[in-house]
C-alpha positions as CSV (number, residue, x, y, z in Angstrom):
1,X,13.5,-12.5,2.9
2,X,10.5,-11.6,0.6
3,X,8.5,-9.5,3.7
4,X,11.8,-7.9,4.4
5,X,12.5,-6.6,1.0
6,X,9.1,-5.3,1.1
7,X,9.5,-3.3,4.2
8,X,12.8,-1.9,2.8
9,X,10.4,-0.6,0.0
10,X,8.0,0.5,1.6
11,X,9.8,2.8,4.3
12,X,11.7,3.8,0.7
13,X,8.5,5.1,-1.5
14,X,7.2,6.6,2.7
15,X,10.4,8.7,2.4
16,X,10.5,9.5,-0.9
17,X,6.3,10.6,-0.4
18,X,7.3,12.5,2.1
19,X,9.9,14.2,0.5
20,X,7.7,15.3,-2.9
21,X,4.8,16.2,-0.9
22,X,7.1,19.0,1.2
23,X,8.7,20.2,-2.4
24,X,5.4,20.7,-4.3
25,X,3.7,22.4,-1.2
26,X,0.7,20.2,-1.1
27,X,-1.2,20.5,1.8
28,X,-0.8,16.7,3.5
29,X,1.0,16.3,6.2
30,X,3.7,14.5,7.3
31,X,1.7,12.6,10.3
32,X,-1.4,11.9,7.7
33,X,1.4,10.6,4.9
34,X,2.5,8.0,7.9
35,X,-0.9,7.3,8.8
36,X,-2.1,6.6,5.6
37,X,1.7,4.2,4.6
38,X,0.9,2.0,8.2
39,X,-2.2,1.3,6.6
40,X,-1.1,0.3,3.4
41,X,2.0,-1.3,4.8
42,X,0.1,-3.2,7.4
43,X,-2.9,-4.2,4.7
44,X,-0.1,-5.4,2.2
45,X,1.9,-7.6,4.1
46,X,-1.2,-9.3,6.2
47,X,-2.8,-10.0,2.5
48,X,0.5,-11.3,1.4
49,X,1.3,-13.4,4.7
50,X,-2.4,-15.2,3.5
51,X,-1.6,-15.3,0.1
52,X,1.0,-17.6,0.5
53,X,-1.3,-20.0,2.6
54,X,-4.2,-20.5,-0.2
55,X,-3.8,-22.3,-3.0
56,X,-7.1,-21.1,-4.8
57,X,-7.2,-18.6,-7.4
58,X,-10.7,-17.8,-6.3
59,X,-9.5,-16.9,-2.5
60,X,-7.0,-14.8,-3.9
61,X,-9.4,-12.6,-6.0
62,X,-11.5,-12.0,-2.8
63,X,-8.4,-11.8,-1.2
64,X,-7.9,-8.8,-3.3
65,X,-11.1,-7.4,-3.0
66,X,-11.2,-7.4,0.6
67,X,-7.9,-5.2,0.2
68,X,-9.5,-2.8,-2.3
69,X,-12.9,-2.7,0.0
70,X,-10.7,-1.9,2.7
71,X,-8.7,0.8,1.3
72,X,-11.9,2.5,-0.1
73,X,-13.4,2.3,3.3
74,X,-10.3,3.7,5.1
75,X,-10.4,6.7,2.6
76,X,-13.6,7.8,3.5
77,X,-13.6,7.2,7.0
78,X,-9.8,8.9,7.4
79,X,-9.1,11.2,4.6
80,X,-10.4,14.6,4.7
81,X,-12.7,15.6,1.5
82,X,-8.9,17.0,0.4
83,X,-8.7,15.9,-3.6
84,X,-5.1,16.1,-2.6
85,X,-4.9,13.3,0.1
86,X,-7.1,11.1,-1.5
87,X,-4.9,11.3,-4.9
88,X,-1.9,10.5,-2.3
89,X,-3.4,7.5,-0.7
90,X,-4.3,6.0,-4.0
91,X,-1.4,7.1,-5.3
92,X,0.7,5.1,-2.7
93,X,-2.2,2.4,-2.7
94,X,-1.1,1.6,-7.0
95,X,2.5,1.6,-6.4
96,X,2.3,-0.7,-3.4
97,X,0.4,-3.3,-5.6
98,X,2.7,-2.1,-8.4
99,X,6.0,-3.1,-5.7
100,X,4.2,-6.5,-4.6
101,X,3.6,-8.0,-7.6
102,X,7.5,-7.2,-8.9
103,X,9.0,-8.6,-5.8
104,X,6.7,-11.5,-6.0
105,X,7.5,-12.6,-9.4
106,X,11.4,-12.2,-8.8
107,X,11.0,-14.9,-5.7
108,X,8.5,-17.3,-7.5
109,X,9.6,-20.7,-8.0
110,X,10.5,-22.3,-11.3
């Protein structure tokens, strides 16, 4: 149920991106804004998926190192030099984390 609420989000805040970006007029487009939630949406549940499986705090802080490393690298191998999309990406990136960490603490065990 938890990787289904997340999906729900997710395609939520990919609309609602998609929908801000096309009323300020900034120059991203639709198929880059979709490119860039896959990744993030792919990244987020796979590290989620393994979270659940390790039980050391340790693990997890590489876990979420890996995910930072990875996003950093995906930005400047896939953005363009745009201050526009990279402000976007890490944007989406920040509200992502900020969206798995509130859905995981309403489904943590007491």
């Amino acid at each position: 149920m938890n990787m289904q609420k997340n999906i729900l989000i997710y395609v939520g805040f990919f609309l609602a991106n998609v929908i801000i970006v096309n009323f300020v007029n900034v120059l991203i487009t639709t198929k880059e804004i979709l490119f860039f939630h896959i990744f993030l949406a792919t990244l987020f549940l796979f590290t989620q998926k393994i979270s659940y499986k390790i039980e050391k705090p340790a693990l997890t802080l590489s876990l979420n190192f890996f995910r930072i490393a990875a996003s950093v690298v995906f930005v400047f191998l896939f953005a363009n030099k745009e201050k526009a999309q990279i402000f976007n990406f890490f944007f989406c990136y920040f509200v992502y984390l900020f969206s798995s960490v509130f859905v995981g603490q309403k489904t943590t065990k007491k």
